[in-house]
N, C-alpha and C positions, 0 to 999 in steps of 0.2 A: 500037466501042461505048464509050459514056463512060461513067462510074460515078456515081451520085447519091445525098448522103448523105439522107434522109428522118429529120428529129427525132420525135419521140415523136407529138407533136401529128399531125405527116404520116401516121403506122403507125398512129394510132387511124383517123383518117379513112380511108386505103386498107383498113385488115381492117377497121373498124367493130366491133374491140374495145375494148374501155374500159382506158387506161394502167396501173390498177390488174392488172388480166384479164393482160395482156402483161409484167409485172415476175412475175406466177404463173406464165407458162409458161416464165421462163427461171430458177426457182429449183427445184433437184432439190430441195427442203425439202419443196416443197408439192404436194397432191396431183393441179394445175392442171399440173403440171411438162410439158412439151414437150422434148424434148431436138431435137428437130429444127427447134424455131423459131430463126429465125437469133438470133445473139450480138449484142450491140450492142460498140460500137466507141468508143473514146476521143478525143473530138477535144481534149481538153487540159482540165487543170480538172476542172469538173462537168459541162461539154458530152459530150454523145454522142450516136451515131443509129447508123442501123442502114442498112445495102447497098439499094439500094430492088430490086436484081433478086433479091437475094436471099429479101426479103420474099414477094415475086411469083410465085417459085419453090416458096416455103412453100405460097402461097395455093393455086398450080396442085394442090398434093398433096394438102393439101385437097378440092380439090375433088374430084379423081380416087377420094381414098379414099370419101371420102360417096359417091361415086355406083357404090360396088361394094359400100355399104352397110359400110365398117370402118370412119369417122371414128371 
């Protein structure tokens, strides 16, 4: 299995969350907070993205959770 980095742009498009929505659910500050949404990753610089299976992974939980009614 090979790993795929997905930029911000990528993670809006595959969740169809809005980039603002996704920097909320990776700050404990806010109360959008996600602790289970994956971490994004450091490609050097100001570059970063996020694991794309990992992303995927989120989504599946997601989904599992809404349809036992916990989202």
């Amino acid at each position: 299995m090979s790993t795929k980095f997905l930029r911000l742009k990528d993670v809006i498009a595959k969740t169809g969350l809005s980039g603002a929505t996704i920097y909320r659910k990776m700050d404990p500050k806010d109360q959008s907070y996600d602790p289970h949404f994956p971490k994004r990753i450091s490609l050097g610089g100001r570059n970063v993205a996020w694991i794309e299976s990992e992303i995927e992974e989120w989504m599946e939980r997601m989904i599992e959770a809404s349809r036992k009614g916990v989202a």
